[in-house]
Backbone as CSV, one residue per row, in Angstrom:
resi,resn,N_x,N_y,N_z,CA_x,CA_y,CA_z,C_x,C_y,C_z
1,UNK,-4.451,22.087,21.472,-5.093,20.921,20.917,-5.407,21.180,19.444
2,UNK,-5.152,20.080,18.740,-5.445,20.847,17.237,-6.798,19.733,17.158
3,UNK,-7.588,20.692,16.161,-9.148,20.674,15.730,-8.737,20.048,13.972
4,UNK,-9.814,18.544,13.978,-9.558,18.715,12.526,-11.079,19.166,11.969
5,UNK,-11.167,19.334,10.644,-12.479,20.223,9.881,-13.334,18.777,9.844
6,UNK,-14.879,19.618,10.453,-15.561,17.959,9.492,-16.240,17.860,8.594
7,UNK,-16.986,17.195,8.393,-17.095,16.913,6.995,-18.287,17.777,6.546
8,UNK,-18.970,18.384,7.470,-19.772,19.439,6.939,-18.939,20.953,6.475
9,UNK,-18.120,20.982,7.680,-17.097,22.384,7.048,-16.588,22.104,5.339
10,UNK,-15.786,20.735,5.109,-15.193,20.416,3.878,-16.224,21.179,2.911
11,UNK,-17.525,20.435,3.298,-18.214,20.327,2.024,-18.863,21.945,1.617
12,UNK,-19.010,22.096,2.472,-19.345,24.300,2.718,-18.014,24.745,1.781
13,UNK,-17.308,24.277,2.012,-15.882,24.971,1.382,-16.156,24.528,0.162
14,UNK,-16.120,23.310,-0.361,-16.452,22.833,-1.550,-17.310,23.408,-2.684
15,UNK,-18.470,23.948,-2.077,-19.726,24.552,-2.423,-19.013,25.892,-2.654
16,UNK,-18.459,26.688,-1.998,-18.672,28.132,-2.357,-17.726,27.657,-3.164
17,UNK,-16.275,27.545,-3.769,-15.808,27.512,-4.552,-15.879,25.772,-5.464
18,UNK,-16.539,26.413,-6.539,-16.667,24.913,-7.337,-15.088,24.547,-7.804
19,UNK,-15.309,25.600,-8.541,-14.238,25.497,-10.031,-12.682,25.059,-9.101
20,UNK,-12.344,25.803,-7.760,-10.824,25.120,-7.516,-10.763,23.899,-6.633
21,UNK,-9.598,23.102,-6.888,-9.310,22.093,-6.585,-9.648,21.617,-5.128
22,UNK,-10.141,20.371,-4.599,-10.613,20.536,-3.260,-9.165,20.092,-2.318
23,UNK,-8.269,18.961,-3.116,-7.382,19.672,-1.994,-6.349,20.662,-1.969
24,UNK,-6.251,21.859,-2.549,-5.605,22.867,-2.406,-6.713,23.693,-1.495
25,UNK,-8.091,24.078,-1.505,-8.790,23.976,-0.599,-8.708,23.613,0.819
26,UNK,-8.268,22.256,1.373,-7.447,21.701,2.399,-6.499,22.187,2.615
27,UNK,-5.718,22.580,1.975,-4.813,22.767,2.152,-4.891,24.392,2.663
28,UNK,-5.311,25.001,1.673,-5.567,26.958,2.441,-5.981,26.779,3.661
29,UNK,-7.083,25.979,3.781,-7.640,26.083,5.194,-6.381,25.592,6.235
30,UNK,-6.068,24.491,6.432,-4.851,24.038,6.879,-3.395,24.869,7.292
31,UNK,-3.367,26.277,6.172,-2.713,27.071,6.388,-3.053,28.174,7.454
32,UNK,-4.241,28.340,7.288,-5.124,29.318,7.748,-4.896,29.379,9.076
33,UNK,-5.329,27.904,9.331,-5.476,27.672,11.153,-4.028,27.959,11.852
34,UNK,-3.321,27.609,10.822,-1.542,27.566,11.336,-1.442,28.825,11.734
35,UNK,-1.720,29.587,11.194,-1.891,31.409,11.102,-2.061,32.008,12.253
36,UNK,-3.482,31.185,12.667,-4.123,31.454,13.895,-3.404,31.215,14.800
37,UNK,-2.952,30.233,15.113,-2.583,29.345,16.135,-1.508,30.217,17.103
38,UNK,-1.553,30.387,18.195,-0.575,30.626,19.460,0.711,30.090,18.561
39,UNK,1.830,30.826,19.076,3.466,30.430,18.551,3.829,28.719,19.462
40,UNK,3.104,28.994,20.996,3.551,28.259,21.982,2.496,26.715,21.492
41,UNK,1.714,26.604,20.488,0.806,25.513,20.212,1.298,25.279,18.776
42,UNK,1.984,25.882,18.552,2.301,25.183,17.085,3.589,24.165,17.030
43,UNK,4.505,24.029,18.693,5.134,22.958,18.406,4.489,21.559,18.466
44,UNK,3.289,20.945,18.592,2.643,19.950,19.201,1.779,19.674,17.362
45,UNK,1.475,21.042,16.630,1.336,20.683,15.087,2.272,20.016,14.424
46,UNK,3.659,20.756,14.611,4.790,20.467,13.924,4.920,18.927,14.464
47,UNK,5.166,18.223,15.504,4.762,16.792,15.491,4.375,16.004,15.078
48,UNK,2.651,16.757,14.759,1.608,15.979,14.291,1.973,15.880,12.973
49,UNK,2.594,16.679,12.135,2.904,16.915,10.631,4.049,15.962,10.818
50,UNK,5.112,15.938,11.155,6.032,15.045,10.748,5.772,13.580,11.305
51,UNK,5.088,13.012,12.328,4.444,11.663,12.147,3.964,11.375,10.794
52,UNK,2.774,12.336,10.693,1.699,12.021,9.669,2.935,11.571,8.127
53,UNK,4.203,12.879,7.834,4.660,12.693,6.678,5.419,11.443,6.922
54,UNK,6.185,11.302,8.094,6.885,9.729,8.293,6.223,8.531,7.679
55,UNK,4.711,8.431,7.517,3.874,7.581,7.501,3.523,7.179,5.861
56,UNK,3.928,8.631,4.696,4.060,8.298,3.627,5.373,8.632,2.753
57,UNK,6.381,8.903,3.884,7.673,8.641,3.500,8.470,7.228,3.253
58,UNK,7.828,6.460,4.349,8.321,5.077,5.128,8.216,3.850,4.051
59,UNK,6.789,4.577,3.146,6.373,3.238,2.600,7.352,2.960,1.158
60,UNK,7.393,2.069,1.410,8.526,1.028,0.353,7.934,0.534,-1.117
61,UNK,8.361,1.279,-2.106,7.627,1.237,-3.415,8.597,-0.091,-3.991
62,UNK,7.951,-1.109,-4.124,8.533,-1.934,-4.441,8.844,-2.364,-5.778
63,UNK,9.558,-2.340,-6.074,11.109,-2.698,-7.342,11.112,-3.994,-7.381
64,UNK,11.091,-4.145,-8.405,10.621,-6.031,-8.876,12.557,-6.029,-9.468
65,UNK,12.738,-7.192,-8.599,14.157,-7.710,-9.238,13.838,-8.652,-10.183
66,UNK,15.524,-8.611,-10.926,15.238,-9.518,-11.784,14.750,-10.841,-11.754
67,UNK,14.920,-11.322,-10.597,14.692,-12.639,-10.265,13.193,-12.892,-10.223
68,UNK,12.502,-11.585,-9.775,11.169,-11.420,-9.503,10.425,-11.269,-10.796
69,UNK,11.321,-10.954,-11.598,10.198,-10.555,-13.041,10.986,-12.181,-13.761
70,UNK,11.753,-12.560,-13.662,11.833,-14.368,-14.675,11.096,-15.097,-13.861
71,UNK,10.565,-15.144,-12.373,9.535,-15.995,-11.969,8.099,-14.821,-12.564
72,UNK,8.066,-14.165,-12.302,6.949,-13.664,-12.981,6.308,-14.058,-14.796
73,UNK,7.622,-14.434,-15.501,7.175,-14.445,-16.735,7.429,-15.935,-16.895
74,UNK,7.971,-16.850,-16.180,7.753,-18.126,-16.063,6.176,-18.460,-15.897
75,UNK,5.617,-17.887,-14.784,4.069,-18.020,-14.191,3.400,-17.660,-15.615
76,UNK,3.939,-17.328,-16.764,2.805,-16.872,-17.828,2.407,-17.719,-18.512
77,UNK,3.591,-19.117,-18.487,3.290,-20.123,-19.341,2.772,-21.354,-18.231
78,UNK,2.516,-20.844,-17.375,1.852,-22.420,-16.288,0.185,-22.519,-16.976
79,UNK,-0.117,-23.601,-17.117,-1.663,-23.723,-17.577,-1.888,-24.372,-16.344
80,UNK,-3.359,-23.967,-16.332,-4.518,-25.131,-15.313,-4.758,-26.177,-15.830
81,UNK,-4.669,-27.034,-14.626,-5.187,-27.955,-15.798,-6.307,-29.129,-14.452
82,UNK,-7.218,-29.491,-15.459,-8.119,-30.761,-14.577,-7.612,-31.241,-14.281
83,UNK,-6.552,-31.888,-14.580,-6.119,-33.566,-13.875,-5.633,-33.081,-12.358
84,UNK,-5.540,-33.942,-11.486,-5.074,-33.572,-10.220,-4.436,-34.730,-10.145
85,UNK,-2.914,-34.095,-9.891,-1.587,-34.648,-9.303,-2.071,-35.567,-8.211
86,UNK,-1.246,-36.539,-7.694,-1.199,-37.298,-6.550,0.570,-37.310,-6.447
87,UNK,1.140,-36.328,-5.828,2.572,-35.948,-5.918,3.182,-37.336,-5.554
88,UNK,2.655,-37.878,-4.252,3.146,-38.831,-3.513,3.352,-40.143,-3.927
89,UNK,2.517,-40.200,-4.755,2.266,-41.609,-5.580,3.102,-41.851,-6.783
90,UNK,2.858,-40.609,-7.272,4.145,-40.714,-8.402,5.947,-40.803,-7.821
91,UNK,5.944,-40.218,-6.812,7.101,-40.620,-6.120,7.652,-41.712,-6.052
92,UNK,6.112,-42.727,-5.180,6.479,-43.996,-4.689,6.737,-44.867,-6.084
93,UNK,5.757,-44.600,-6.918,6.188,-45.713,-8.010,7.221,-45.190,-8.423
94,UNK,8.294,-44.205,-8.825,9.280,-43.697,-9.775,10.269,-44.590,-8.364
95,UNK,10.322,-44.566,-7.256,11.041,-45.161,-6.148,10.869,-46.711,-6.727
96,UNK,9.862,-46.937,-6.318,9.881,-48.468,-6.739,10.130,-48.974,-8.411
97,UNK,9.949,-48.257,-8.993,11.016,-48.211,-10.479,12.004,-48.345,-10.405
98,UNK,12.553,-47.674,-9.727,14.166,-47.422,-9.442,14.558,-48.495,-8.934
99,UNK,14.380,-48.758,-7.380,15.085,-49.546,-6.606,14.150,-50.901,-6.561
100,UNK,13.378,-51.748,-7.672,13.032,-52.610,-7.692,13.883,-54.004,-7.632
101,UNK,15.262,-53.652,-8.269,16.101,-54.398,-8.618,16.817,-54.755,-7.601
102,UNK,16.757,-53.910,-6.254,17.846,-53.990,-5.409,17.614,-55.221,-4.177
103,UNK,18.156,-56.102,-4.430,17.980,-57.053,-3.217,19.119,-57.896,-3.594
């Protein structure tokens, strides 16, 4: 069964050494236990480690296409504005503009 450190161990570790980095810190310790560990319990770590890295391998750093950055720099020139549209209405009259003539 693997044990993780809590947050009182972290911070003990933290304390005796100021000056180095806390997660290389994590990380020694992390080594440490591996050390310890039975040969026959360290395949059930090795698991747990490659889920865990799957999990920030997987993620998808997203790449703006071009299409994505000319709607992006289109959106720079949209203003707000007070007036509020009535989409529908302007429809109907540009319709009845149009096809007024038709009978």
């Amino acid at each position: 069964m693997v044990y993780f450190m809590s947050v009182s161990v972290i911070i003990n570790i933290k304390k005796v050494e100021e000056g180095r980095d806390f997660m290389t810190l994590l990380k020694e310790k992390a080594v440490d236990m591996i050390r310890r560990m039975p040969e026959d319990k360290l395949y059930y770590v090795v698991q747990l480690l490659e889920s865990v890295e799957g999990l920030y391998e997987n993620t998808v750093i997203e790449t703006k296409t071009p299409e994505r950055r000319a709607l992006e720099d289109l959106q720079r020139f949209r203003k707000c504005s007070d007036v509020e549209i009535d989409y529908k209405a302007e429809l109907a009259k540009a319709r009845e503009e149009k096809y007024a003539n038709i009978d």
